[in-house]
Rosetta silent file (secondary structure, phi, psi, omega in degrees, C-alpha in Angstrom):
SEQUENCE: XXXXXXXXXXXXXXXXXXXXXXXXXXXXXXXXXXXXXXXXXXXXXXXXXXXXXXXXXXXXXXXXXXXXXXXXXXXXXXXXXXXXXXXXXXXXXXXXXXXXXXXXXXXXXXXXXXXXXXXXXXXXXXXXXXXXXXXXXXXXXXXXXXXXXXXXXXXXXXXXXXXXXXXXXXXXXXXXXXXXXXXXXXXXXXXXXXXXXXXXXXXXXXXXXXX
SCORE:     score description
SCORE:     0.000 S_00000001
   1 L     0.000   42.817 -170.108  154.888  108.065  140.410 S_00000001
   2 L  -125.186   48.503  141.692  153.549  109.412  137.287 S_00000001
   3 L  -101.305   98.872 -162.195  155.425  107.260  135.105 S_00000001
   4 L   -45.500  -10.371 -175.577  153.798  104.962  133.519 S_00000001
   5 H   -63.259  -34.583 -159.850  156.666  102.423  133.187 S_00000001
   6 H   -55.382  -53.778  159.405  156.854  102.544  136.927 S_00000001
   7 H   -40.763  -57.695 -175.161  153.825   99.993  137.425 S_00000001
   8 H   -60.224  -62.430  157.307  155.290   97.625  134.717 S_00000001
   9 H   -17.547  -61.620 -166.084  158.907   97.909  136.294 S_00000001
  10 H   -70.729  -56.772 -170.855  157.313   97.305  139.437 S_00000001
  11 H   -79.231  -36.920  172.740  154.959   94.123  139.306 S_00000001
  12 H   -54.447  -34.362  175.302  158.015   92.652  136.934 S_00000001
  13 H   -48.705  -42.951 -170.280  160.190   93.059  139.866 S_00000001
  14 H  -117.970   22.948 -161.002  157.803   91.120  142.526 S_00000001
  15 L   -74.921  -35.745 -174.828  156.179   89.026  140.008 S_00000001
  16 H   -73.531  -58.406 -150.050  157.173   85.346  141.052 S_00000001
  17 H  -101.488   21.896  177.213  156.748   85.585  144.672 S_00000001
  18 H   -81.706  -49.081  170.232  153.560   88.056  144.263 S_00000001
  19 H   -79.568    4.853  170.116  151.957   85.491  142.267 S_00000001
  20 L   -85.656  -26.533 -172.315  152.627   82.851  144.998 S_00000001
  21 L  -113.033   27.640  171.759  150.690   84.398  147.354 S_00000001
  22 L  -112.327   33.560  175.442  147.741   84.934  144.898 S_00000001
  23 L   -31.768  -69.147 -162.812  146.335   81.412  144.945 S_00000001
  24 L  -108.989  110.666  178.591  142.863   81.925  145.102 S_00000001
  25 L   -41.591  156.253 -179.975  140.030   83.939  143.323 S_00000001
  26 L   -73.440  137.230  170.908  138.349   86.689  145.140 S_00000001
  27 L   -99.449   18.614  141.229  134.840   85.579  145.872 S_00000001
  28 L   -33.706  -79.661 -178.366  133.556   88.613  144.255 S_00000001
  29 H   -51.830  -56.831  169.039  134.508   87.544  141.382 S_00000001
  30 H   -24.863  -29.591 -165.839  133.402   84.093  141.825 S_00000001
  31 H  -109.616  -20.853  167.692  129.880   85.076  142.492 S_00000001
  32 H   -67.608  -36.922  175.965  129.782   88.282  139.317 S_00000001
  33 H   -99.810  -32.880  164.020  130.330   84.742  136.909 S_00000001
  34 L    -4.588   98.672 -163.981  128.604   82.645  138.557 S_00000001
  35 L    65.593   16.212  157.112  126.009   81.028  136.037 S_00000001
  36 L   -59.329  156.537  154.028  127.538   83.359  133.757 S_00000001
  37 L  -164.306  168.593  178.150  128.762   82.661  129.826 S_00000001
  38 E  -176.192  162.803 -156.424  129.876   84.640  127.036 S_00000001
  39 E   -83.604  -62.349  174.836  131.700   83.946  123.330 S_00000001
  40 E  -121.843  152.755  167.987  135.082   85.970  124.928 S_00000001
  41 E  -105.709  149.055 -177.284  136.316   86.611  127.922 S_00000001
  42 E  -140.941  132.649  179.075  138.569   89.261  129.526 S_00000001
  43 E  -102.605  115.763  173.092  140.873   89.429  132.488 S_00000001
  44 L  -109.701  117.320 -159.287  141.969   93.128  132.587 S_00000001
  45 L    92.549   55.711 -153.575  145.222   93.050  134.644 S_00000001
  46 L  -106.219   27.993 -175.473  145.278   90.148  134.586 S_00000001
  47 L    29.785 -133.887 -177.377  148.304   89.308  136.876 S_00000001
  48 L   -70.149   -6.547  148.374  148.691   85.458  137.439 S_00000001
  49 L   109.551   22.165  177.213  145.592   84.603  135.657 S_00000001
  50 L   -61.700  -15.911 -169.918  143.465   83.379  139.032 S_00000001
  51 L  -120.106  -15.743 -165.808  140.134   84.815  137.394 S_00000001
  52 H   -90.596   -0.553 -179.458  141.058   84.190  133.776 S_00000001
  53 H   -79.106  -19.855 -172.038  141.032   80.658  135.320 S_00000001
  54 H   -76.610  -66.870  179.389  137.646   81.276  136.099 S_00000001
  55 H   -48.091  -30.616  156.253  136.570   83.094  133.165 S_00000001
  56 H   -47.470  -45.348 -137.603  138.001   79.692  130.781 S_00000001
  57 H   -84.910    0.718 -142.139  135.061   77.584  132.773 S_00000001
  58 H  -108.618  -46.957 -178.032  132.554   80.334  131.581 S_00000001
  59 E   -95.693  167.272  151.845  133.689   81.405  128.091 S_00000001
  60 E  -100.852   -6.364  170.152  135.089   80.283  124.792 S_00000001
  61 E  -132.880  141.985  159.570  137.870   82.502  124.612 S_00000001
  62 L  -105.441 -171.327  177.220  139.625   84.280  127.374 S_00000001
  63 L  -175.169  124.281 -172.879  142.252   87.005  126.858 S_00000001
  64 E  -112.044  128.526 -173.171  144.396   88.052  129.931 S_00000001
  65 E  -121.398   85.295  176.951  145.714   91.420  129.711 S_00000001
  66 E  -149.756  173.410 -132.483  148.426   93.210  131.650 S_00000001
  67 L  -107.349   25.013  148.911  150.921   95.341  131.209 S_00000001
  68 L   -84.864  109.337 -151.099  153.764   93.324  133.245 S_00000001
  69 H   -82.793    4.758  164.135  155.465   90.756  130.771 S_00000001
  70 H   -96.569 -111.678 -123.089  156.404   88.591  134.873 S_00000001
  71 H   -53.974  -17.320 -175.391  153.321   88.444  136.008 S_00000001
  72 H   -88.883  -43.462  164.046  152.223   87.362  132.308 S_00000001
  73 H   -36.902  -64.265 -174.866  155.024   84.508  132.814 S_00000001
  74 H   -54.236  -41.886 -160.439  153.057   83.550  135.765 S_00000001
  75 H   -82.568  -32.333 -177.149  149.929   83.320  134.150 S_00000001
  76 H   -77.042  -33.190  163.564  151.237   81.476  131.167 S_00000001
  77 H   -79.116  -24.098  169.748  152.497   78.654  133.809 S_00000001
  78 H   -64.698  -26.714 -174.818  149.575   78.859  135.596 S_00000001
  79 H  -112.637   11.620  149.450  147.378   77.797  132.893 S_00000001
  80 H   -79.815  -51.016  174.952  149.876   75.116  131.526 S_00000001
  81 H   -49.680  -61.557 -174.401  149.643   73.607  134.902 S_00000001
  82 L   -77.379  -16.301  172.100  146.030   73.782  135.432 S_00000001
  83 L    79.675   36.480  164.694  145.183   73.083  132.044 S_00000001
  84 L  -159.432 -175.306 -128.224  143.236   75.530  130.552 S_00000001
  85 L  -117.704  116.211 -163.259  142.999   77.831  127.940 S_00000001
  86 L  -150.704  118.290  155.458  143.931   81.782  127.986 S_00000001
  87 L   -63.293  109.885 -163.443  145.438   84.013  125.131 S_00000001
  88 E  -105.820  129.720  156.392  148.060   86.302  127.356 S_00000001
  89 E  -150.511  137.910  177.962  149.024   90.025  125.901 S_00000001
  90 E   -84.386  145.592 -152.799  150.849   92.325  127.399 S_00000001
  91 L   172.773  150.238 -143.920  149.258   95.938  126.950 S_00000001
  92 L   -91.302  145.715  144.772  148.046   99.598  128.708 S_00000001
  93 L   -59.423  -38.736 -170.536  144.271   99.415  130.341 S_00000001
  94 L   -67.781  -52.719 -155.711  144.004  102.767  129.103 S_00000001
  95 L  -112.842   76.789 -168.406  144.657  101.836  125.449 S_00000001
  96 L   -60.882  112.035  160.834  143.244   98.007  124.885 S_00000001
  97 L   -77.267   80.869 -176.344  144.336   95.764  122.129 S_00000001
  98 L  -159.215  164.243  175.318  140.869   94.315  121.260 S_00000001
  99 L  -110.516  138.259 -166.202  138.211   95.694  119.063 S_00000001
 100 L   -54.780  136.843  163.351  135.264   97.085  119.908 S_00000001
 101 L    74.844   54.166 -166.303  132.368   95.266  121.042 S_00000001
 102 L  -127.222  -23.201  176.187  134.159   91.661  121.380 S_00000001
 103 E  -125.370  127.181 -172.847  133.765   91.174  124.716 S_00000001
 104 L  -110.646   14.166  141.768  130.989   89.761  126.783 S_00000001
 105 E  -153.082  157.293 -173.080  132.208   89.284  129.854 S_00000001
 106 E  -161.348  121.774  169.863  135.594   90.967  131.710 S_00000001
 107 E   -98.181  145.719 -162.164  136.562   91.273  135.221 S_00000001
 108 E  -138.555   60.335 -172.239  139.155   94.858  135.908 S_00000001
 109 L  -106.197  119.864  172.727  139.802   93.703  139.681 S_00000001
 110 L    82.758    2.352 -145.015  142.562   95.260  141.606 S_00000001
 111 L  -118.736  -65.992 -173.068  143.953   97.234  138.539 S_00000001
 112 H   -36.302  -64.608 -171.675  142.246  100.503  138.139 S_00000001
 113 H   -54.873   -2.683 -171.696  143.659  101.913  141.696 S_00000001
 114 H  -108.756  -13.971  179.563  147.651  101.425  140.209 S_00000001
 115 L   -92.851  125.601  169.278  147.135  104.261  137.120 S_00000001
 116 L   -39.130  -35.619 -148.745  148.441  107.273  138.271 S_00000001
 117 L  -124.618  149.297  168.882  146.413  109.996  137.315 S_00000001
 118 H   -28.482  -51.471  173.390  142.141  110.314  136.839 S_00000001
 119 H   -25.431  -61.661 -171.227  142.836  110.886  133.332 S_00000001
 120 H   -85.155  -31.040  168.659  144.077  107.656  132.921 S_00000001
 121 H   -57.533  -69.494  154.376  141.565  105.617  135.055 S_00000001
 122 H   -17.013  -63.889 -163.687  138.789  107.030  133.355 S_00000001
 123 H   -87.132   -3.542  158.207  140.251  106.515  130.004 S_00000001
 124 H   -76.393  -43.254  160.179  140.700  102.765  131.315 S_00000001
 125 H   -60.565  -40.461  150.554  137.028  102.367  131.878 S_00000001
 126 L   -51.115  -22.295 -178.114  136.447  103.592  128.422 S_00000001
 127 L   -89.910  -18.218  153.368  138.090  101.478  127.010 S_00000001
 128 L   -56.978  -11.073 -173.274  136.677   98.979  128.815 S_00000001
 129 L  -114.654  -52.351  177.647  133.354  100.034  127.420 S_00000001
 130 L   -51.324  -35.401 -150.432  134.621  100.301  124.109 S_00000001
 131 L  -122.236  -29.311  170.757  135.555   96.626  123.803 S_00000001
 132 E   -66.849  135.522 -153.540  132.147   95.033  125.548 S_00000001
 133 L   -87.548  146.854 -149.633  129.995   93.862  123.551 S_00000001
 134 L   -66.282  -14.296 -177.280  126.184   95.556  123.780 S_00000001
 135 L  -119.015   20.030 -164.604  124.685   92.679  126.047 S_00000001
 136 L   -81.066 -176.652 -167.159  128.615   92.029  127.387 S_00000001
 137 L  -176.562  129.055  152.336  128.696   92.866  131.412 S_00000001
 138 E  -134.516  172.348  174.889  131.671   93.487  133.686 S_00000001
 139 E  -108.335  130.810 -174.376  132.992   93.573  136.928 S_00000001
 140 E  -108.824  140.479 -164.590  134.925   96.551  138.384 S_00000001
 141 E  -157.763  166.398 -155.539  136.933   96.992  141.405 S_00000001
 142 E   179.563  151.553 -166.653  139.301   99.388  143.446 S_00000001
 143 E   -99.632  120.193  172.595  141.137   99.457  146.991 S_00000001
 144 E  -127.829 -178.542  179.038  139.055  101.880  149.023 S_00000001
 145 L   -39.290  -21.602 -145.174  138.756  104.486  152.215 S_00000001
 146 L  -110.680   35.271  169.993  136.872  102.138  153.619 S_00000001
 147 L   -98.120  120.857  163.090  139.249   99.636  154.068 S_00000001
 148 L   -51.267  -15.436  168.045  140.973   99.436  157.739 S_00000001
 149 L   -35.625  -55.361 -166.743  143.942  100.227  156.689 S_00000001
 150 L   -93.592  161.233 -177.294  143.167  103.774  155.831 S_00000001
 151 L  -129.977   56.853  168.646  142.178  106.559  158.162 S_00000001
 152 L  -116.266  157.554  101.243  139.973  108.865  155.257 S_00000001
 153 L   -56.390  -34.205  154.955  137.458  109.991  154.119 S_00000001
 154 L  -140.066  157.300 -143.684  137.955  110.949  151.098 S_00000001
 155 L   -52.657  120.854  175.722  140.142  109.221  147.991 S_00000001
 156 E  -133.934  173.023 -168.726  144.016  109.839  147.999 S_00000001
 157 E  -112.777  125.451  155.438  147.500  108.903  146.282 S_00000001
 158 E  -133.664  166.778  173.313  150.007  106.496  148.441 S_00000001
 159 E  -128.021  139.834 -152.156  152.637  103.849  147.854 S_00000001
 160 L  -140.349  110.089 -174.127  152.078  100.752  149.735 S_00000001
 161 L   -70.500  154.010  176.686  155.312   98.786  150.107 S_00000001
 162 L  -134.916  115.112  173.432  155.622   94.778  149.110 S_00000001
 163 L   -68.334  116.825  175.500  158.165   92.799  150.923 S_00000001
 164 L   -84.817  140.437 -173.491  160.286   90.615  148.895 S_00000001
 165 L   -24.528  -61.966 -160.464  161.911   86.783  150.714 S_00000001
 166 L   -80.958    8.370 -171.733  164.816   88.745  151.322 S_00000001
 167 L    91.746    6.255  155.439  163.573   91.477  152.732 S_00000001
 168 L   -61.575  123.528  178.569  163.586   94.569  149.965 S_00000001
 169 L   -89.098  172.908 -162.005  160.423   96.345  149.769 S_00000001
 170 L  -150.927  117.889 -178.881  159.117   97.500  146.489 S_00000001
 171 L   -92.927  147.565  164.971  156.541  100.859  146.672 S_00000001
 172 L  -126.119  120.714  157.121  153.794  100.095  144.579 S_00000001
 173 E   -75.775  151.472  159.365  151.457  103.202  143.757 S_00000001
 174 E  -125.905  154.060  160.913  147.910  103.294  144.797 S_00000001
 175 E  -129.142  128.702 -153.312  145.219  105.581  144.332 S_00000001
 176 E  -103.357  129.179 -176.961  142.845  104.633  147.390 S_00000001
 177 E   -86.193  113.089  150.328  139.259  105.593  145.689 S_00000001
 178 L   -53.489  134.879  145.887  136.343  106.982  148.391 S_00000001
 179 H    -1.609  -55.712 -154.447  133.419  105.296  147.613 S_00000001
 180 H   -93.680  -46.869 -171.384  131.362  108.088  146.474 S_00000001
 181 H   -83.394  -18.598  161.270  134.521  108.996  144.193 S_00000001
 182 H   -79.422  -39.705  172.631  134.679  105.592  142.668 S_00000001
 183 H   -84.117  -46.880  162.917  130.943  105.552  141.228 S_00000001
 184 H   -17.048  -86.184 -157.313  131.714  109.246  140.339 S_00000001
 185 H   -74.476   -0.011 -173.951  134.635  108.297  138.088 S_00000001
 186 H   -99.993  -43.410 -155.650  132.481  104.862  136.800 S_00000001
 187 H   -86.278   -1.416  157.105  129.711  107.456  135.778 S_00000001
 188 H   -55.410  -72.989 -119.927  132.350  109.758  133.911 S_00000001
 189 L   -87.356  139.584  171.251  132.860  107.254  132.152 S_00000001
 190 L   -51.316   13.510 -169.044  131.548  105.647  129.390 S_00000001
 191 E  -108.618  164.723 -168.693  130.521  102.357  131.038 S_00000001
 192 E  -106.844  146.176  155.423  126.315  102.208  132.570 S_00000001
 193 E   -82.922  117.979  143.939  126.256  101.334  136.475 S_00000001
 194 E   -71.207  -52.304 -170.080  124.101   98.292  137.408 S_00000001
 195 E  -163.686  147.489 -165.593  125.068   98.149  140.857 S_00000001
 196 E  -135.692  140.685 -171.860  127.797   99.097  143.563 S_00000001
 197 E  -159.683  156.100  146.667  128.931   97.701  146.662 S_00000001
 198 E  -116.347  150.385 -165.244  131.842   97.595  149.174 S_00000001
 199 E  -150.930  120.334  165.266  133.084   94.382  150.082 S_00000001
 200 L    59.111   12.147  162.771  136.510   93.379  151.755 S_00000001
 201 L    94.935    8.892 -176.372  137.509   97.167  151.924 S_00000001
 202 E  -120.879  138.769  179.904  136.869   97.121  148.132 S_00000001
 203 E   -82.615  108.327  114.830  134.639   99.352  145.919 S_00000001
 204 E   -79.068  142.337  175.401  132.702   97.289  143.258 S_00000001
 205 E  -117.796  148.183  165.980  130.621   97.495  140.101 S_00000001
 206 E  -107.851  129.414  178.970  128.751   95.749  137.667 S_00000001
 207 E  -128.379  154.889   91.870  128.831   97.699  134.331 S_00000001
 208 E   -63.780  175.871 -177.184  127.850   97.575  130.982 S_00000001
 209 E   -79.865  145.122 -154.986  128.489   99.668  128.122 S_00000001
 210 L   -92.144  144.657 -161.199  126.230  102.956  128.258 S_00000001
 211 L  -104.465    0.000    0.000  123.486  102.744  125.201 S_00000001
């Protein structure tokens, strides 16, 4: 699974009936914008655009970013339907088409945990730091041990099948993050930790860029 195409390939494949069952923001997120605002916004990954819906009420620009041109289909009907306003580009986490220090708020939910290798995770949070803006703030997130699912302790590489109506699965990689190994890999990184939590079997952060 260490091709990067393989992710794109993949979420194009299951994109329609993936984004059907992806209705509703996380209430993570919901509560990281809360009373929030900022000039732009960024959805990184930003599949059917459920947070970038969120991120319109908050901002004056969004930008939704992933690197699956069906799930960007999805996003682009979702916010015809719903009526609101999101610039869609398809594009790498590791390597961001934005310029530094443009964005002041960005949620990276659910994303991080699908790039194969450290390297590349890492070099997704930079870039994520690279592009926030010096008082910008985001929220980070990652499928962890500490989910029931899994029976670890510490952070490993799986494929976690997705059934399609007719019944074809689709492996999707994961790399399921420990706790301990997810703030590890935030503080390689070029982004500052405010705070860390698990929630819903998921590792989160609030970051800025580090000064």
């Amino acid at each position: 699974m260490d091709d990067p195409r393989t992710v794109r390939e993949t979420y194009d494949a299951i994109a329609s009936h993936f984004a059907k069952t992806r209705e509703y923001a996380w209430p993570e997120v919901e509560a990281f914008l809360d009373g929030s605002e900022g000039a732009m916004g960024l959805d990184l990954g930003c599949a059917n655009g459920r947070h970038a819906e969120l991120l319109a009420a908050c901002t004056e620009r969004v930008v939704g970013v992933d690197v699956s041109r069906g799930l960007l289909a999805e996003a682009r009907t979702r916010a015809e339907t719903r009526e609101f306003d999101v610039d869609l580009v398809q594009g790498d986490a590791a390597t961001l088409p934005l310029r530094a220090e443009s964005v002041g708020l960005a949620v990276y939910v659910a994303t991080i945990h699908h790039l194969p290798t450290r390297e590349q995770r890492v070099a997704s949070l930079d870039e994520l730091a690279r592009v926030l803006a010096p008082d910008g703030r985001a929220l980070v997130s990652a499928w962890s041990t500490a989910h029931g699912t899994f029976d670890s302790e510490v952070g490993f590489d799986t494929t976690v099948d997705w059934t399609l109506p007719g019944g074809e699965t689709v492996p999707r990689f994961y790399h399921i993050y420990a706790p301990d190994e997810f703030e590890a890999d935030v503080a390689a990184s070029a982004l500052a930790l405010d705070s860390v939590e698990v929630s819903s079997g998921n590792c989160y952060a609030v970051v800025r860029e580090k000064q």
